[in-house]
C-alpha positions in Angstrom: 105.0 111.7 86.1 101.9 112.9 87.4 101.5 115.5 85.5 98.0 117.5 85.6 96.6 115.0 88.0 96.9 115.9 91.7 94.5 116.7 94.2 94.0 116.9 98.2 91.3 115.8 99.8 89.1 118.1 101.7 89.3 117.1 105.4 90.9 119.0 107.9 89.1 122.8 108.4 88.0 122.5 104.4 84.8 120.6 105.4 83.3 123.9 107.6 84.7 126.4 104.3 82.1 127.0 101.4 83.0 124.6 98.6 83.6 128.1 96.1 86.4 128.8 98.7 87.9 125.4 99.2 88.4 125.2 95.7 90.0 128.2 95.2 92.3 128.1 97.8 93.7 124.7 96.4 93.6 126.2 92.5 95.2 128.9 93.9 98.4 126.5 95.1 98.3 124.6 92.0 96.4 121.7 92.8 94.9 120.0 89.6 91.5 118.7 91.8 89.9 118.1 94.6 88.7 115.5 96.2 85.0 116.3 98.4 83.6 114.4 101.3 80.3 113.7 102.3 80.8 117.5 104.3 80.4 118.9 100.8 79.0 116.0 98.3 76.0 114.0 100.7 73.1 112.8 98.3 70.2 113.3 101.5 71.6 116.4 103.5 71.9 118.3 100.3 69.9 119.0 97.4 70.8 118.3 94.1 71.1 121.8 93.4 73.4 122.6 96.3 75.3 118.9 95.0 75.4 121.0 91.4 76.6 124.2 93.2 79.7 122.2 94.1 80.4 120.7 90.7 80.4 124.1 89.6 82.7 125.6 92.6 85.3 123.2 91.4 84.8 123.6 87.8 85.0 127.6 88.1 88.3 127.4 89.9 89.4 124.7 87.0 89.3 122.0 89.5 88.6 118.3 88.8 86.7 116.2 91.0 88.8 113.1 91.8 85.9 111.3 93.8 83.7 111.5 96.7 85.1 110.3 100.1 81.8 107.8 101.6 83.7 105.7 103.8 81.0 103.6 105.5 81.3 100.9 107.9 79.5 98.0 106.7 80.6 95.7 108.9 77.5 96.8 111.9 75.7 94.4 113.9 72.7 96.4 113.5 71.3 94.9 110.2 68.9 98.2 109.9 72.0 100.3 110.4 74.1 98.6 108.0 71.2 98.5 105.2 71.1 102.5 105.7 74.7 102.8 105.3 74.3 100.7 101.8 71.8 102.3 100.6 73.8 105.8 101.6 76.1 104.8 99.2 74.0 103.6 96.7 72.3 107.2 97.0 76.1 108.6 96.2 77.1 106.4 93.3 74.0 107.7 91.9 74.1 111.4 92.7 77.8 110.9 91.6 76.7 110.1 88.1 74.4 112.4 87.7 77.0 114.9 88.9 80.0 113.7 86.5 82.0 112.6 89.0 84.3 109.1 88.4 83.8 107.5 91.9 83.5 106.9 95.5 86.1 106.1 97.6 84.8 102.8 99.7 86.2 101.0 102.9 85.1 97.4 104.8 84.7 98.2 108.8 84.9 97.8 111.3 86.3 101.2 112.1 88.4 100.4 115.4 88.0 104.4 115.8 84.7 104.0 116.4 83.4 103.3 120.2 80.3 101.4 118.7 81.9 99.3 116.0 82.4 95.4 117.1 85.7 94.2 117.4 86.8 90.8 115.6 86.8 88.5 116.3 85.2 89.3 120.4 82.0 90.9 119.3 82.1 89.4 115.7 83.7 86.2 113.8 86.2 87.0 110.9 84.0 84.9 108.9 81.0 86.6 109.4 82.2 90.2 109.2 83.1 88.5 105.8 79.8 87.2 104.8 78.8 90.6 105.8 81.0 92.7 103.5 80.8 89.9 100.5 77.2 90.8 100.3 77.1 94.9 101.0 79.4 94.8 98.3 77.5 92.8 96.0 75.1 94.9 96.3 77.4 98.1 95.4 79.0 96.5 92.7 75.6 96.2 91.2 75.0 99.8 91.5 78.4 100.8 90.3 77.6 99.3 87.1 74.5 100.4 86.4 75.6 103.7 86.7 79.3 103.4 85.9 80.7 104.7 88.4 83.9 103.2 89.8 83.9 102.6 93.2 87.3 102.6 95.0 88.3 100.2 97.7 90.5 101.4 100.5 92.4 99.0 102.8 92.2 100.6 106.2 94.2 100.0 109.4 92.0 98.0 111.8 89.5 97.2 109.2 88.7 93.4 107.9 90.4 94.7 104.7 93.4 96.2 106.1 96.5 95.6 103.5 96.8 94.3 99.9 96.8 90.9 100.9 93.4 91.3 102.6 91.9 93.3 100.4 92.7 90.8 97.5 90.4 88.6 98.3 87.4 90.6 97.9 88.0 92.5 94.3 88.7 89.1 93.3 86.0 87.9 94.3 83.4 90.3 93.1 85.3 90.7 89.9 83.7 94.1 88.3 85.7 96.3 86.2 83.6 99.0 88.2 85.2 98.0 91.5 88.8 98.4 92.2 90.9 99.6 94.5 92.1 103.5 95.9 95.7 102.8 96.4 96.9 104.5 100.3 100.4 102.9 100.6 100.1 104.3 104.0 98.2 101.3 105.3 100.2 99.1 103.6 103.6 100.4 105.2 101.6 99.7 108.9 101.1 96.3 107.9 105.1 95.9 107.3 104.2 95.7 103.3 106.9 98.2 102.4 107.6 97.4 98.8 104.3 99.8 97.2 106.0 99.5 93.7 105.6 95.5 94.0 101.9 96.4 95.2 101.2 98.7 92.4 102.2 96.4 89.8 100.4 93.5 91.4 97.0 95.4 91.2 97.9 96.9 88.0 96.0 100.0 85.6 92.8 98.1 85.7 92.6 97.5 89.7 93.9 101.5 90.9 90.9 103.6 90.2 92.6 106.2 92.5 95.3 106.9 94.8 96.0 108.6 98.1 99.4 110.0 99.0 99.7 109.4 102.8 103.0 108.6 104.3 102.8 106.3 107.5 105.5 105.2 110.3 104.7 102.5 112.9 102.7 99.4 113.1 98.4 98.6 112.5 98.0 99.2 116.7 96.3 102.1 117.9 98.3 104.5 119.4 101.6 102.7 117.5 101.8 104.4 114.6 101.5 108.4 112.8 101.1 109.3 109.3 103.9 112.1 109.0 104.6 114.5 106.2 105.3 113.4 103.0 108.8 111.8 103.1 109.2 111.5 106.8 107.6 108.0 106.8 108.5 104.8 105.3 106.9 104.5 102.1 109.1 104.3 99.5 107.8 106.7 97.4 110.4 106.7 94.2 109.8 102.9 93.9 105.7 103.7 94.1 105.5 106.7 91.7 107.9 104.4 88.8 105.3 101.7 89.3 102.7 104.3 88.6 104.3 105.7 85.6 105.0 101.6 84.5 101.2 100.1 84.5 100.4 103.1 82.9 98.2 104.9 85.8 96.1 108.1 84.5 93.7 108.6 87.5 94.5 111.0 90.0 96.6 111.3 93.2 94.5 112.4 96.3 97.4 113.9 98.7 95.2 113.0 102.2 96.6 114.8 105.2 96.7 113.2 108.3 99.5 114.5 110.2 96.6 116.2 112.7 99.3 116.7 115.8 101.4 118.6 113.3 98.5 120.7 112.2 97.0 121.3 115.1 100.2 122.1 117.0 102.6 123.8 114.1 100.0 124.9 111.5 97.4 126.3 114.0 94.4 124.4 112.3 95.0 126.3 109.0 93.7 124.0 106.0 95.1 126.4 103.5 98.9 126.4 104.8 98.8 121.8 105.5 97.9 121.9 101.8 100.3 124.2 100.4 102.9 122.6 102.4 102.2 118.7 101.5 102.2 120.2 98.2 105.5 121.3 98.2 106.8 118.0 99.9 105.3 116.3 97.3 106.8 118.3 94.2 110.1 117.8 96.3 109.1 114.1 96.2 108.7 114.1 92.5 111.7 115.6 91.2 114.2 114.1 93.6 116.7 112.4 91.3 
C-alpha cells in the first residue's frame, strides 16, 4: 500500500531553504519525493539552469519529483491579469517537460484568501466565473497535451470547484486524458463529502493523477474549519487508502501540511520536525489494522 511513493510538499519554511537541503532533509526521514512550488520550480524568476539545479538536488538525494505546485487563480476580473496567470502556467507545463517532471498541480479561483479576488456571485456570476475557467482550461489542456504533461486539478474550499461534485463537471467536460484530478480528501470532508473511498472509486486510475494527504475538521466557511494532523480529522483514511490500492493508483501521495497554528505554536516554525512528524502519523495511518 503505498509503497515507494510518498512525498511532502515543500511549503512551510522549505520554500526560504536551498532546494539541495530541502531534499535531503526529507530523504533523510524516508520520504520517497518531493513535491516543489513555484518558491523552487518558477519557469520566469528562475533560469533553466537554476530549474535543472533542482531536478538534480532531488535526484542526488534519490528523491522523485511528484509535481509542481502552480496554483493560479483564474477566475480574475482583470482579463490582462488572468491571461498572465495562463500563460504562467503554460510557461510551467513546458519548463516541466523539459525538466522530467509528470505535472502541475492546478486549481479554479477564486481564492476567498485573497483580498482582491471577486466574490460569487456579488462581484462575479457563477455562470461567468464558469465561462471563465471553461476557457483558461481549454487553453491548458491544449498545452498539457502537447507536452504531455498531466495537469492535476484540485478542488479547493471557497473556489468555483470546491468538492467532487463541482469539480466533475469540468474534467468532464474538457475530457483529456492529460487533465485529471489531484485527489485532497481534505476539501471534500469540508464540504460534508465524507465517504473519500466512494470518491476515489468514482474518479478512478485514469482521473487521480496525484494525491494530497490533508486531514480536515469543520465546514467550507472561513474561520469554521482546521486541517489537523493526520488522523485527528475526519477523513476516513482506511476506507481512502483501500480505494487507492482497488482502482489500482501508482502516482504518488503528497502529505501537504497545513496544521500552521500547530507549527507555529508547538513546532516553533521548524519545517524539518512538521515533516518528520506527519510522517510518522501517516506510517501509523498505514499499518493500523
Amino acid at each position: 500500500m503505498l509503497n515507494n511513493r510518498i512525498g511532502f510538499l515543500a511549503g512551510l519554511g522549505f520554500m526560504q531553504q536551498p532546494a539541495a537541503e530541502v531534499t535531503q532533509t526529507l530523504a533523510d526521514l524516508g520520504y520517497d519525493a518531493v513535491e516543489w512550488t513555484l518558491n523552487h520550480f518558477h519557469p520566469r524568476a528562475h533560469t533553466a539552469a537554476q530549474r535543472r539545479e533542482t531536478v538534480e538536488a532531488a535526484r542526488n538525494a534519490g528523491l522523485a519529483i511528484s509535481g509542481v505546485v502552480m496554483e493560479q487563480d483564474y477566475v480574475c476580473l482583470d482579463e490582462a491579469v488572468r491571461n498572465d496567470r495562463i500563460a504562467l502556467t503554460i510557461e510551467a507545463i513546458e519548463a516541466c517537460a523539459e525538466a522530467g517532471i509528470p505535472g502541475v498541480n492546478l486549481f479554479t479561483g477564486p481564492a476567498p484568501w485573497d483580498p482582491n479576488a471577486p466574490k460569487i456571485p456579488s462581484d462575479i456570476s457563477e455562470w461567468m466565473a464558469w465561462q471563465i475557467v471553461l476557457e483558461a482550461f481549454g487553453i491548458i489542456a491544449a498545452a498539457l497535451e502537447k507536452n504531455q504533461i498531466h495537469g492535476c486539478v484540485e478542488n479547493v474550499w471557497g473556489h468555483l470547484c470546491n468538492d467532487y461534485y463541482t469539480l466533475r463537471p469540468l474534467i468532464d467536460q474538457m475530457n483529456s486524458p492529460w487533465l485529471g484530478v489531484n485527489f485532497d480528501p481534505s476539501h471534500d470532508v469540508l464540504k460534508g463529502n465524507f465517504d473519500t473511498g466512494w470518491i476515489v472509486r468514482q474518479w478512478g486510475k485514469e482521473r487521480i493523477h496525484h494525491v494530497h494527504l490533508k486531514d480536515a475538521i469543520g465546514v467550507q466557511v472561513e474561520g469554521q474549519f482546521l486541517f489537523p494532523m493526520l488522523g485527528e480529522g475526519r477523513v476516513d483514511w482506511p476506507g481512502m487508502f483501500g480505494a487507492l490500492d482497488e482502482i489500482g493508483y501508482e502516482g504518488y501521495c503528497s502529505i501537504e501540511f497545513e496544521s500552521f497554528t500547530y507549527y507555529a505554536n508547538v513546532l516553533k516554525g521548524n519545517a524539518g520536525e512538521a515533516a518528520r512528524r506527519a510522517l510518522a502519523d501517516l506510517q501509523a495511518l498505514l499499518h493500523n489494522d
